[in-house]
N, C-alpha and C positions, 0 to 999 in steps of 0.2 A: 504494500500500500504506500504508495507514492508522499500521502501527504501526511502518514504520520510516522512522529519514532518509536522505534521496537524498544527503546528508553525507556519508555514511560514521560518523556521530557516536555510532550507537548505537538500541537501540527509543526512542520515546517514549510517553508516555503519552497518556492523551484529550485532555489539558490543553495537549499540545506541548512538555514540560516533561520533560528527561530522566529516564529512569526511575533507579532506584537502581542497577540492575545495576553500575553503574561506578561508584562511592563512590569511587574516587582519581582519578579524572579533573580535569585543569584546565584549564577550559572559558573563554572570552573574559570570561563572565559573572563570572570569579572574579578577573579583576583589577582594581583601581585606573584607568581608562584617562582620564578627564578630567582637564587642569591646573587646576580649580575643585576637584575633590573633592580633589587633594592641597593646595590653598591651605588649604579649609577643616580638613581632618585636622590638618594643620602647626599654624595657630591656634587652633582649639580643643579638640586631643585632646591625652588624657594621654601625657604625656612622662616615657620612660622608658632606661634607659642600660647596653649591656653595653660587654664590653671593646672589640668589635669595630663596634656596633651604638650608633646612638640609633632607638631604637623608639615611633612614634606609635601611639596608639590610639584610634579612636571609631567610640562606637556606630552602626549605619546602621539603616534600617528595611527594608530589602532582604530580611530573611530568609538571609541568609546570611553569610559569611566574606570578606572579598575580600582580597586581597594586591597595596600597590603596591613597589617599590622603586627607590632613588635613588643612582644611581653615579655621583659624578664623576670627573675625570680625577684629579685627587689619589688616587685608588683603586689607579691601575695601566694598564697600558696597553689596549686594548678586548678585547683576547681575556683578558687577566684580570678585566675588570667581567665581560665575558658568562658568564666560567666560575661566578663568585659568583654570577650570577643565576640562573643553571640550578641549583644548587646549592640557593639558598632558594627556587626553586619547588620543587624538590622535596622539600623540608622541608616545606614549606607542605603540599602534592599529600599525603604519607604521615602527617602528625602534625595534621592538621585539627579532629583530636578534639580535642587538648591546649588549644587553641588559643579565644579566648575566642567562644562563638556572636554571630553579627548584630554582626560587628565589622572594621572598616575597620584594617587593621592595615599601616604603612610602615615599610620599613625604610630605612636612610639609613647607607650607610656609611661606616664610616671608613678612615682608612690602616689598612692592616696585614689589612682583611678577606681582601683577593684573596689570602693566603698560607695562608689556614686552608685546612686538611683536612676533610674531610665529613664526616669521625669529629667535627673539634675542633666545627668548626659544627653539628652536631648534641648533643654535649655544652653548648657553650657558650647553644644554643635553649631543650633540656629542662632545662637550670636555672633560664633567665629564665620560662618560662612554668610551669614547677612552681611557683612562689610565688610567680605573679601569681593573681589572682583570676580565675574561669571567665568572670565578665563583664566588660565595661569599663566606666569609670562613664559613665553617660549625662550628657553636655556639650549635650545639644540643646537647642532650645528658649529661645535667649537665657538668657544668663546673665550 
């Protein structure tokens, strides 16, 4: 059957490229997963700093959004990183809009993350990215 996957993922298109139908879905394609691509984000994306967050950004040419993040053990202990990172996927999953297009976006946290609430991490998100700018500046290209 042409137009769906034997995944369970959803229709796809002609292209084999999910269709829209699922606008919140976060699909493998939507994270960060090479330690090259976070090398490079680290060294040359804009750097940026909440209470709880240092936040990397750089443009990709992918076409799309991707989301990595970085929990050390200074975070808390593994059921508190994992609880944090389910939390900023699902920031990431429902606020994609807000969030700059065609951009490599890390998060990196700090002490005192694993304590926030989904209300506070949510509050704490749409403030930093309500007055960042919709794009990231493009660092590509040697500089």
């Amino acid at each position: 059957m042409e137009g769906s996957s034997s995944t369970g993922e959803g229709p796809r298109d002609a292209s084999g490229c999910q269709s829209d139908r699922h606008p919140f879905r976060f699909t493998a394609e939507d994270r960060i997963r090479r330690s090259s691509d976070y090398r490079r984000i680290g060294k040359e994306g804009a750097r940026h700093r909440t209470p709880h967050f240092y936040i990397r950004t750089l443009r990709n040419e992918l076409r799309r959004t991707r989301l990595g993040i970085v929990a050390g053990r200074k975070v808390g202990n593994a059921c508190a990183r994992n609880r944090i990172k389910r939390r900023l996927r699902e920031y990431f999953r429902l606020n994609r809009g807000k969030m700059p297009s065609e951009t490599d976006i890390v998060f990196v946290l700090l002490e005192g993350a694993a304590q926030l609430s989904a209300s506070r991490l949510t509050m704490e998100l749409d403030r930093f990215f309500e007055r960042k700018p919709r794009s990231a500046p493009d660092v590509s290209s040697g500089g």
